[in-house]
N, CA, C and O atoms as CSV, one atom per row, in Angstrom:
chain,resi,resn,atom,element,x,y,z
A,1,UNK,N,N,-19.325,1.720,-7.260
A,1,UNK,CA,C,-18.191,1.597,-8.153
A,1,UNK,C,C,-17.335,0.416,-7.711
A,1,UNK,O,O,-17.016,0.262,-6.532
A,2,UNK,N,N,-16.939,-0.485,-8.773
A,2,UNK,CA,C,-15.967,-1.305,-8.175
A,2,UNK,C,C,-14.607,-1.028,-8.001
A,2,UNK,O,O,-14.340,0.161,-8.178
A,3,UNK,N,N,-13.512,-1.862,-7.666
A,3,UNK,CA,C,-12.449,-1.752,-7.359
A,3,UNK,C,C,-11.633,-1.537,-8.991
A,3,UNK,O,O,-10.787,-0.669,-9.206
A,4,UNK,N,N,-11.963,-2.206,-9.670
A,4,UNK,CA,C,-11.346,-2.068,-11.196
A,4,UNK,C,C,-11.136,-0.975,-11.945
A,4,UNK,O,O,-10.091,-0.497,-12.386
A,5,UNK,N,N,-12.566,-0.543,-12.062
A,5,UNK,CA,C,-13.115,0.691,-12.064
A,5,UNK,C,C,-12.278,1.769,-12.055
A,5,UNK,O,O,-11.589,2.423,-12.837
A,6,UNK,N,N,-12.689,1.712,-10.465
A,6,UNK,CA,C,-11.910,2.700,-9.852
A,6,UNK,C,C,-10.373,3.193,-10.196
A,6,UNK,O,O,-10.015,4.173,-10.850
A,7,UNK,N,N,-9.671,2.291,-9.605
A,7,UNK,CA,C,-7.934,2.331,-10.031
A,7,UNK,C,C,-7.659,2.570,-11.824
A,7,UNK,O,O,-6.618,2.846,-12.419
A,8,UNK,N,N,-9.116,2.323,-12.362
A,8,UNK,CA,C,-8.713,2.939,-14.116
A,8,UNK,C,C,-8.709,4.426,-13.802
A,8,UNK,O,O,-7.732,5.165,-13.916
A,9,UNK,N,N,-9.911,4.765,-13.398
A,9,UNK,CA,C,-10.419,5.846,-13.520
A,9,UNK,C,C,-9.763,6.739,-12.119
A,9,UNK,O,O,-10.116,7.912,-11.997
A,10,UNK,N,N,-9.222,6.394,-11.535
A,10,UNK,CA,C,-8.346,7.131,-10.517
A,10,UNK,C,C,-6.935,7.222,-11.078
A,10,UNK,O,O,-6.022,7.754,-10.446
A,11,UNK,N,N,-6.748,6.543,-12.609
A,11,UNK,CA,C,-5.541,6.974,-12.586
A,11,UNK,C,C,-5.854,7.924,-13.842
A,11,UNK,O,O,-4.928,8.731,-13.756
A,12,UNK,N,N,-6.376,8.184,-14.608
A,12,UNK,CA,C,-6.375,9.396,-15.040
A,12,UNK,C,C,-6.107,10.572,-14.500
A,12,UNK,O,O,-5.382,11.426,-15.012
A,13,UNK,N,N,-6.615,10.647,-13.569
A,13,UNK,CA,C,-5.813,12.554,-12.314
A,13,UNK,C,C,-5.014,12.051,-11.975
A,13,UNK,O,O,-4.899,12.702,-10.936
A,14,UNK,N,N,-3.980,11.129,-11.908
A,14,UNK,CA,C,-2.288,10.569,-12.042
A,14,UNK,C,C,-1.140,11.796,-12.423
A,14,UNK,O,O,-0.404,11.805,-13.410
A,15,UNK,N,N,-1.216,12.815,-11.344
A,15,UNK,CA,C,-0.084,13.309,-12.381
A,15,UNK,C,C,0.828,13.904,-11.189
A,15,UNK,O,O,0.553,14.753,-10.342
A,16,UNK,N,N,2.428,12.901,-11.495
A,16,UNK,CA,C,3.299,13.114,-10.624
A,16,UNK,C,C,4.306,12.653,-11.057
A,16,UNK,O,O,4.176,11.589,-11.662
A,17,UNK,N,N,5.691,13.234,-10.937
A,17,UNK,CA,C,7.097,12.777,-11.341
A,17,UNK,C,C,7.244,11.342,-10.888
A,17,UNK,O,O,6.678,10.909,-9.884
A,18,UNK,N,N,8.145,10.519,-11.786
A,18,UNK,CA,C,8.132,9.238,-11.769
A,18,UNK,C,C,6.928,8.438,-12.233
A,18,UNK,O,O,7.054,7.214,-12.200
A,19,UNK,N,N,5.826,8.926,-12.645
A,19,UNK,CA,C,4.421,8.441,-12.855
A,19,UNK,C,C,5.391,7.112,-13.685
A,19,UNK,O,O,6.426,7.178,-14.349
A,20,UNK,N,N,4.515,5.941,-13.289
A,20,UNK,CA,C,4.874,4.530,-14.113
A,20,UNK,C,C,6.280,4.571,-14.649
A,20,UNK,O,O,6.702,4.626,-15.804
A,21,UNK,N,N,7.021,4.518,-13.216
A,21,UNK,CA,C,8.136,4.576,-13.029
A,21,UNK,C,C,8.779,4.137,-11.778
A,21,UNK,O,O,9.801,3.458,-11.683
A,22,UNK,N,N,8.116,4.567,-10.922
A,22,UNK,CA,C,8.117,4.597,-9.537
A,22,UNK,C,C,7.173,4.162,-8.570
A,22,UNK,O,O,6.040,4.403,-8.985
A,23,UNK,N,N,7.169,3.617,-7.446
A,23,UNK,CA,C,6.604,3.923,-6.194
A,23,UNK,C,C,6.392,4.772,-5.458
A,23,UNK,O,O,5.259,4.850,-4.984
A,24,UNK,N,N,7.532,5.845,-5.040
A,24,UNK,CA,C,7.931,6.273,-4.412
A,24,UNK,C,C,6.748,7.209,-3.941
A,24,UNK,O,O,6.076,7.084,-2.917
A,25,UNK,N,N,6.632,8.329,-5.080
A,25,UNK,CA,C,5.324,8.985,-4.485
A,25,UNK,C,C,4.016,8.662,-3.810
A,25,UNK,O,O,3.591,9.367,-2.895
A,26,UNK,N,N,3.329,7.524,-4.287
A,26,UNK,CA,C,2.000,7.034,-4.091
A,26,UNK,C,C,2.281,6.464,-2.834
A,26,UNK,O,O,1.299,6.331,-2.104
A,27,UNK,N,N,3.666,5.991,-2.271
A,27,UNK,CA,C,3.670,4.944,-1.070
A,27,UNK,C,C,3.822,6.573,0.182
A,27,UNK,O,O,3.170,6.554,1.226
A,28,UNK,N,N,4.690,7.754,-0.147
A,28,UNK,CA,C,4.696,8.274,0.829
A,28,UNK,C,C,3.407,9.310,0.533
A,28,UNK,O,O,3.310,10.009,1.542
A,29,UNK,N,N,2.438,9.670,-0.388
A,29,UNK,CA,C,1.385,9.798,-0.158
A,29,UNK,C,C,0.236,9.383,0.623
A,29,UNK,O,O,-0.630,10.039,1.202
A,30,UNK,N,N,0.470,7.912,0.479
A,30,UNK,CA,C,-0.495,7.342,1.660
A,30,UNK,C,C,0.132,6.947,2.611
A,30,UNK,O,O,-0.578,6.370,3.435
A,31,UNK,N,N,1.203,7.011,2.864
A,31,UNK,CA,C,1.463,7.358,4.512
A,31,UNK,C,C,0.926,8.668,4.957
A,31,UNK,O,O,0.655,8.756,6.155
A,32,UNK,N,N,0.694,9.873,4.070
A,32,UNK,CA,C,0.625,11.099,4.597
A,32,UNK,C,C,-0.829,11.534,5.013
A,32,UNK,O,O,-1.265,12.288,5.883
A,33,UNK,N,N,-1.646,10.415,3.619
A,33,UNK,CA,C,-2.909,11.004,4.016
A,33,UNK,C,C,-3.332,9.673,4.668
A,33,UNK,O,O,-4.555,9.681,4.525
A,34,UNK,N,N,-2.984,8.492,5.329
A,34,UNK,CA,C,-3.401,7.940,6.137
A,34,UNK,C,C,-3.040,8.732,7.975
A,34,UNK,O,O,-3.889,8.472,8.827
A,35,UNK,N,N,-2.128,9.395,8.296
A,35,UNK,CA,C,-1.694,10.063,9.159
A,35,UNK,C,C,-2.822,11.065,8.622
A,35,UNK,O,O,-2.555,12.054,9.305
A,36,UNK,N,N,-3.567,11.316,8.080
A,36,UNK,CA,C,-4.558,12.893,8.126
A,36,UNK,C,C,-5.876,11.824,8.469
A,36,UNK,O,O,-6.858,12.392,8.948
A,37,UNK,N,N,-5.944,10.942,8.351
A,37,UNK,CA,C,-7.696,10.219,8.901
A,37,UNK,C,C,-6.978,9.773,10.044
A,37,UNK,O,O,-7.938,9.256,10.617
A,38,UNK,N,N,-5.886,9.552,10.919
A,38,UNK,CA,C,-5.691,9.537,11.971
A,38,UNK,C,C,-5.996,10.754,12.823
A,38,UNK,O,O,-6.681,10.610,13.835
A,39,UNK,N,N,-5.608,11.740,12.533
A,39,UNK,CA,C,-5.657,13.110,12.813
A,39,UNK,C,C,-7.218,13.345,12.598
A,39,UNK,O,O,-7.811,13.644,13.635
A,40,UNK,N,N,-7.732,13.293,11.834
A,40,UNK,CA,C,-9.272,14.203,11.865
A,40,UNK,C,C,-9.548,12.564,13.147
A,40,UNK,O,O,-9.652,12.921,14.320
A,41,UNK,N,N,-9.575,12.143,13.084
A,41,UNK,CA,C,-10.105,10.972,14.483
A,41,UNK,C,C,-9.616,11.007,15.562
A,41,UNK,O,O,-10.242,10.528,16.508
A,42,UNK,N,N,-8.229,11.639,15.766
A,42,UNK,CA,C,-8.051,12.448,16.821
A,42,UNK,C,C,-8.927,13.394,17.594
A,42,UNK,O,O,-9.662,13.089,18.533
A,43,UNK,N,N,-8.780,14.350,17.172
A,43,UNK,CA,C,-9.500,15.635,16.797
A,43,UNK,C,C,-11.360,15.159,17.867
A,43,UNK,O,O,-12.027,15.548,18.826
A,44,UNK,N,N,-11.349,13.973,16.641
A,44,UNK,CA,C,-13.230,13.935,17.348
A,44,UNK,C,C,-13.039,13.160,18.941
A,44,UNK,O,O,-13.823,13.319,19.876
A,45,UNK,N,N,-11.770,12.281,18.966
A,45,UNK,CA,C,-11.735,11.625,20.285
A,45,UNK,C,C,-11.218,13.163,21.120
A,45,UNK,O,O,-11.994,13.534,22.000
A,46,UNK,N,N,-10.156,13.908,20.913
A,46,UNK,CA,C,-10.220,14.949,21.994
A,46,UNK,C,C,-11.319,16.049,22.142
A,46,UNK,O,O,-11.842,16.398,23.201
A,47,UNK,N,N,-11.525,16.437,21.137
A,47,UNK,CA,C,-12.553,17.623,21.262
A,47,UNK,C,C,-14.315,17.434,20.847
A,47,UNK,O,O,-15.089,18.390,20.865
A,48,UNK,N,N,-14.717,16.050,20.494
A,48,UNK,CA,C,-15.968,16.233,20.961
A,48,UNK,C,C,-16.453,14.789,21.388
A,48,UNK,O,O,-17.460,14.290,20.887
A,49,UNK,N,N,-15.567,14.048,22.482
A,49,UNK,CA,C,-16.037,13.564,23.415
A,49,UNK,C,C,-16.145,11.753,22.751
A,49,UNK,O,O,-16.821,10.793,23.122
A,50,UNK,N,N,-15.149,11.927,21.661
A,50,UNK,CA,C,-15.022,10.839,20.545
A,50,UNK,C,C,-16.577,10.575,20.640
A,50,UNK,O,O,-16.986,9.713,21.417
A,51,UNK,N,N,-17.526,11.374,19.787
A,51,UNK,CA,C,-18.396,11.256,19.216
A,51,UNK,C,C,-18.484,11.817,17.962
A,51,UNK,O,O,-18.439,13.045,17.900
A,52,UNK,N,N,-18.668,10.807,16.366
A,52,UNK,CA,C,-19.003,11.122,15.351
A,52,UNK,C,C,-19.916,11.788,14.974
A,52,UNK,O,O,-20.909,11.061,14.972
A,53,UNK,N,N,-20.220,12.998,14.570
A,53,UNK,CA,C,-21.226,14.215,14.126
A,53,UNK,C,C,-20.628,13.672,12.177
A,53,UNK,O,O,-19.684,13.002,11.758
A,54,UNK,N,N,-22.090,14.606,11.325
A,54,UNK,CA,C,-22.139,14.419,10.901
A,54,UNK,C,C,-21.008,14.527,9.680
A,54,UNK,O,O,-20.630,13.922,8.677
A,55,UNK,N,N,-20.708,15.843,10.551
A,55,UNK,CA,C,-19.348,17.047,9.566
A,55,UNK,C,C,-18.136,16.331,9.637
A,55,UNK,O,O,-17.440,16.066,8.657
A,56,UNK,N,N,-17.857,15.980,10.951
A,56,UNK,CA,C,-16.423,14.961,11.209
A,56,UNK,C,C,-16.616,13.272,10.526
A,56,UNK,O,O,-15.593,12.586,10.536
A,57,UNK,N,N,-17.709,12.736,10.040
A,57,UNK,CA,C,-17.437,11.876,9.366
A,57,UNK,C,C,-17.611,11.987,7.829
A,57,UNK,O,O,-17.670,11.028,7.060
A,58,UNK,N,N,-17.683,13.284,7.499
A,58,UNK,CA,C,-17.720,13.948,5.931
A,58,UNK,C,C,-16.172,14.201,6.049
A,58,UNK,O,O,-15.698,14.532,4.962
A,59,UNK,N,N,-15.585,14.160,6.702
A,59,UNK,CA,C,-14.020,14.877,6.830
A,59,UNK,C,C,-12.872,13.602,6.666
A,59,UNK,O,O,-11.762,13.514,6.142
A,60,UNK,N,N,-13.584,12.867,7.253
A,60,UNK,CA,C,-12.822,11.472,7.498
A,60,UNK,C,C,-12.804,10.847,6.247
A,60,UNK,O,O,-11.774,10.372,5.769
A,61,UNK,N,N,-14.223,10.815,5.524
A,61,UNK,CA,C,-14.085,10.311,4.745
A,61,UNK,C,C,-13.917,10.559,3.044
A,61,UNK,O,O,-14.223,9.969,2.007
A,62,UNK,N,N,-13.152,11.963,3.503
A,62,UNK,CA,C,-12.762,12.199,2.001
A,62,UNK,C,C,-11.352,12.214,2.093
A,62,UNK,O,O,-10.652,12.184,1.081
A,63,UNK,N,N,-10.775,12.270,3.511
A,63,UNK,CA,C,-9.317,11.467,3.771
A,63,UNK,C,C,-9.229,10.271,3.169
A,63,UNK,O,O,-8.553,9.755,2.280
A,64,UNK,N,N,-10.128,9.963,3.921
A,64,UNK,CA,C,-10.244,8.318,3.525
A,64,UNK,C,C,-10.379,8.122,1.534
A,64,UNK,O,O,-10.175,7.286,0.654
A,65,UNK,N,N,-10.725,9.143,1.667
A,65,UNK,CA,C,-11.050,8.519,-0.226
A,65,UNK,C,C,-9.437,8.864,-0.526
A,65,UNK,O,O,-8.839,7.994,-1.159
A,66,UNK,N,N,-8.820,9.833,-0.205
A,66,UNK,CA,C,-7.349,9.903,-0.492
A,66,UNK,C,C,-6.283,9.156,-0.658
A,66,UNK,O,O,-5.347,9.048,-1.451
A,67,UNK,N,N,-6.852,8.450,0.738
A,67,UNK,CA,C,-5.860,6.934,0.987
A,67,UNK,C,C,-6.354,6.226,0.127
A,67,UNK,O,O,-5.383,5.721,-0.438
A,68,UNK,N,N,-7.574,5.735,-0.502
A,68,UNK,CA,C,-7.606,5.051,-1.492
A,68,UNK,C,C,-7.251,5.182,-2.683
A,68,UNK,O,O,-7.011,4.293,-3.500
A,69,UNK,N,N,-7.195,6.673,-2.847
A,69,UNK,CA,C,-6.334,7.294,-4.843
A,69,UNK,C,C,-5.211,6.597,-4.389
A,69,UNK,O,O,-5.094,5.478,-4.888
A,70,UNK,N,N,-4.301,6.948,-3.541
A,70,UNK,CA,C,-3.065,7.040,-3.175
A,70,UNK,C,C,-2.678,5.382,-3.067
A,70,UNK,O,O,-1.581,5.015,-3.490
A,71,UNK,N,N,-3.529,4.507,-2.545
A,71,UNK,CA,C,-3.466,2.876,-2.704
A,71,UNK,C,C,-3.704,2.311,-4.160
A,71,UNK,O,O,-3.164,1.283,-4.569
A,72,UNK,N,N,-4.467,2.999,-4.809
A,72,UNK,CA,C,-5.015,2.570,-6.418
A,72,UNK,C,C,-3.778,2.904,-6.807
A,72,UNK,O,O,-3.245,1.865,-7.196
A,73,UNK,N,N,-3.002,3.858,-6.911
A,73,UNK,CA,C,-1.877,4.551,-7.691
A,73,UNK,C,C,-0.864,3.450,-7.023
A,73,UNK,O,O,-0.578,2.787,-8.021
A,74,UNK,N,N,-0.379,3.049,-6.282
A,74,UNK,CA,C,0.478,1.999,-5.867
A,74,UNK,C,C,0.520,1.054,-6.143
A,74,UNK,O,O,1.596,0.476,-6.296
A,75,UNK,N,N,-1.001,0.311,-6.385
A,75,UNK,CA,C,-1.366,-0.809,-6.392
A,75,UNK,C,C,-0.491,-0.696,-8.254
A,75,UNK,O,O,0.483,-1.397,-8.530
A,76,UNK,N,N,-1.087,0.251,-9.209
A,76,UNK,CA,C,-0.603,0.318,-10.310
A,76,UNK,C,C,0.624,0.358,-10.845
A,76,UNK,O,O,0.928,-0.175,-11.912
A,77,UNK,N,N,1.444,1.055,-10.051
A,77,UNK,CA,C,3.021,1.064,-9.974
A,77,UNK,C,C,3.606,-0.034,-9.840
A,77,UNK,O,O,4.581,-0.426,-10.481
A,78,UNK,N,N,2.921,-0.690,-8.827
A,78,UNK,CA,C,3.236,-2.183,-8.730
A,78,UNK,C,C,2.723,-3.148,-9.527
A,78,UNK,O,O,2.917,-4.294,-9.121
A,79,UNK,N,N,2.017,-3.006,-10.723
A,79,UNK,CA,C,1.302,-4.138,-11.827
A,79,UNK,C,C,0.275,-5.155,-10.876
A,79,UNK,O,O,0.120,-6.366,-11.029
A,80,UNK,N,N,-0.411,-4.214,-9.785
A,80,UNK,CA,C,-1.352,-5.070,-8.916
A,80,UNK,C,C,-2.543,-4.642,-9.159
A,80,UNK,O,O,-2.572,-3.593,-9.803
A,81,UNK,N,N,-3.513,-5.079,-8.875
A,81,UNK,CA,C,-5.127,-5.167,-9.119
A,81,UNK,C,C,-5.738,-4.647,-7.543
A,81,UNK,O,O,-5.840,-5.286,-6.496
A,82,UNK,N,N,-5.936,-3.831,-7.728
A,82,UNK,CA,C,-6.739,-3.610,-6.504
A,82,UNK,C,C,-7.616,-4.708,-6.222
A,82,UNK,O,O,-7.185,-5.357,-5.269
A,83,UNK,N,N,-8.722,-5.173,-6.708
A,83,UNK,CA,C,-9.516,-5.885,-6.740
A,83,UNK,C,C,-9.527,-7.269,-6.363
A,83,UNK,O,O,-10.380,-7.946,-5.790
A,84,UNK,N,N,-8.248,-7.572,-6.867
A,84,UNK,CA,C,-7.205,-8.868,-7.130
A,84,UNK,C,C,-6.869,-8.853,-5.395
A,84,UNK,O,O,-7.474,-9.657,-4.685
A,85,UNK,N,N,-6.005,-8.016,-4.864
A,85,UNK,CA,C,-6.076,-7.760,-3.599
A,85,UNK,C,C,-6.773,-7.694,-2.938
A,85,UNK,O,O,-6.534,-8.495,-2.034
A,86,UNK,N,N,-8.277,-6.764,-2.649
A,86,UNK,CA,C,-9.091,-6.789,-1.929
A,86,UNK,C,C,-9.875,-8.462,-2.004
A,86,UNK,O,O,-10.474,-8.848,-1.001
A,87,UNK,N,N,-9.800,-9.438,-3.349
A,87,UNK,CA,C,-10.513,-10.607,-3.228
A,87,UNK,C,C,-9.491,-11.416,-2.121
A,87,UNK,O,O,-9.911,-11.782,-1.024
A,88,UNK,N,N,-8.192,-11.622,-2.541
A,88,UNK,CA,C,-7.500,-12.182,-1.732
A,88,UNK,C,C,-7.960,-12.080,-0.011
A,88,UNK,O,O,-8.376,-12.952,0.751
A,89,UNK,N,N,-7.693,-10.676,0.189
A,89,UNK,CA,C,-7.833,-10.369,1.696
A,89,UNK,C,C,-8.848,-10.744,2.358
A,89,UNK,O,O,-8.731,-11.186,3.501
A,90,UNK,N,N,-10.200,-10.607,1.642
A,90,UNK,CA,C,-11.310,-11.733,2.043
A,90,UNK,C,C,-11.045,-13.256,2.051
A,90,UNK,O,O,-11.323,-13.830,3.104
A,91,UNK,N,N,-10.579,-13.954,1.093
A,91,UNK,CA,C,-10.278,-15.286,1.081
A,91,UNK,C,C,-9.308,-15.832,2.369
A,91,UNK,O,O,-9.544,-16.859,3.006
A,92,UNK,N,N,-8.124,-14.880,2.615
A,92,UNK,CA,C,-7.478,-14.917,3.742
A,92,UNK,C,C,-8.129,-14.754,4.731
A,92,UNK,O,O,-8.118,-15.695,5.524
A,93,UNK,N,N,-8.853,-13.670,5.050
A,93,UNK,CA,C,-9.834,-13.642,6.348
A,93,UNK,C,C,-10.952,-14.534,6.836
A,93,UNK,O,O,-11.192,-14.963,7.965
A,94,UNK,N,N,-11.584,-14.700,5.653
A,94,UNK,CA,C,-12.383,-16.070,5.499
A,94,UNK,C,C,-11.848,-17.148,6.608
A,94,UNK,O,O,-12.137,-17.512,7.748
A,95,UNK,N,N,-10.732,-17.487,5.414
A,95,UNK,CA,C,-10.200,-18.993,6.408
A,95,UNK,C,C,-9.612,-18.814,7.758
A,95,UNK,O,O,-9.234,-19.695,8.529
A,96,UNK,N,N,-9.596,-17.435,7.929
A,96,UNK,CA,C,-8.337,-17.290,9.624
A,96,UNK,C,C,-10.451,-17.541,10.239
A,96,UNK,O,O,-10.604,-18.318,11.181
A,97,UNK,N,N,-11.223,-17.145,9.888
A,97,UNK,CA,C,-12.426,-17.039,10.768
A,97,UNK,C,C,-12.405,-18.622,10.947
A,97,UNK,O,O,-12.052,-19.110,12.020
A,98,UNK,N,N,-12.701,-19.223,10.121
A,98,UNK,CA,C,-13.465,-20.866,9.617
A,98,UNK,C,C,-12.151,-21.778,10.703
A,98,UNK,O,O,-12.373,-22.792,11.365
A,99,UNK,N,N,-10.897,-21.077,10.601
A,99,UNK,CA,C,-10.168,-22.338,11.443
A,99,UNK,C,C,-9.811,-21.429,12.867
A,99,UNK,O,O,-8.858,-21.679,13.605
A,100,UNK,N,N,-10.876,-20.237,13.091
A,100,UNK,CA,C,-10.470,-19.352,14.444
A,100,UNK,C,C,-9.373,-19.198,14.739
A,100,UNK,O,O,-8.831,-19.734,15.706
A,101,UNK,N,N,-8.762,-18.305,13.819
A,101,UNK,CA,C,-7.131,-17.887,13.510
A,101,UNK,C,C,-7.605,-16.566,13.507
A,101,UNK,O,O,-6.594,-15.876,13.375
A,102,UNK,N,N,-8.609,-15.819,13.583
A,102,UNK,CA,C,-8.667,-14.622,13.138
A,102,UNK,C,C,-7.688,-14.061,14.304
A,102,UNK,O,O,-6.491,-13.871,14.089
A,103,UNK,N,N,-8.179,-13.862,15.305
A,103,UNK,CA,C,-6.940,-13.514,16.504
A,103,UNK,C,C,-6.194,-13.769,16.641
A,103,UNK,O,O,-6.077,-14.994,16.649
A,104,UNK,N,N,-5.034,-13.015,16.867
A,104,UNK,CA,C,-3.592,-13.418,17.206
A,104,UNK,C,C,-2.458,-12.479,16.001
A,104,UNK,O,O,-2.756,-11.658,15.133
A,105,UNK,N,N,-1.662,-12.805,16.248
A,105,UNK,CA,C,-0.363,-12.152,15.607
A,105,UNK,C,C,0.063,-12.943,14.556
A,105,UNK,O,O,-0.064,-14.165,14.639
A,106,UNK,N,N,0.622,-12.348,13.436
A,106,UNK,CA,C,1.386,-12.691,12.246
A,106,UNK,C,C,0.553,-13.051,10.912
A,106,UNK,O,O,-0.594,-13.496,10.864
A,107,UNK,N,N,1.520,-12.711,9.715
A,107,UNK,CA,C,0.676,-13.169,8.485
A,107,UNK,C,C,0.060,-14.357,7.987
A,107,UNK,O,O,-1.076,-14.414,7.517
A,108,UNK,N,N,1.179,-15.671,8.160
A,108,UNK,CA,C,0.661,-16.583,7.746
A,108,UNK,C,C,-0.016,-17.409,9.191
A,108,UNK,O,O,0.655,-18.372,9.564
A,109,UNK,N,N,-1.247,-17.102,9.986
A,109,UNK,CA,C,-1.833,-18.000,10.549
A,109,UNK,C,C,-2.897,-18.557,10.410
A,109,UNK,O,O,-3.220,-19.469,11.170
């Protein structure tokens, strides 16, 4: 599925006060369920020896799909393109590799 796609079709199950109105929800949503794929990765670093089994990366990654509703729904609130974004962030990374900027601190290096 692509990124376009997706954020259409992730916003249909959209249903929350302020809907296309606001930020507010979608930004402290994915703070909440990014703090829950921190937590299930916790979890595998204390209690099984930070080794990924099969069950703990089925867990992670339907967190993980959360944080992405929850980024699609933001991205929309904000009149942004997921896609539009994710191309950028490659193009940016690209060039920090090509002029060995990838390391180091801050946005514009």
């Amino acid at each position: 599925m692509d990124l376009k796609k997706y954020q259409k079709e992730s916003r249909k199950t959209a249903v929350y006060q302020g809907k296309n109105k606001s930020y507010v929800y979608p930004m402290m949503g994915l703070a909440g369920e990014t703090g829950e794929v921190i937590e299930k990765i916790k979890h595998v670093y204390r209690d099984k020896n930070n080794k990924f089994d099969a069950e703990s990366k089925k867990e992670i990654a339907k967190e993980m799909g959360d944080v992405l509703w929850y980024l699609a729904q933001l991205a929309t609130e904000l009149g942004l393109s997921l896609d539009k974004i994710a191309t950028e962030n490659l193009t940016k990374l690209q060039s920090r590799k090509k002029r060995k900027k990838i390391l180091g601190r801050g946005d514009n290096r």
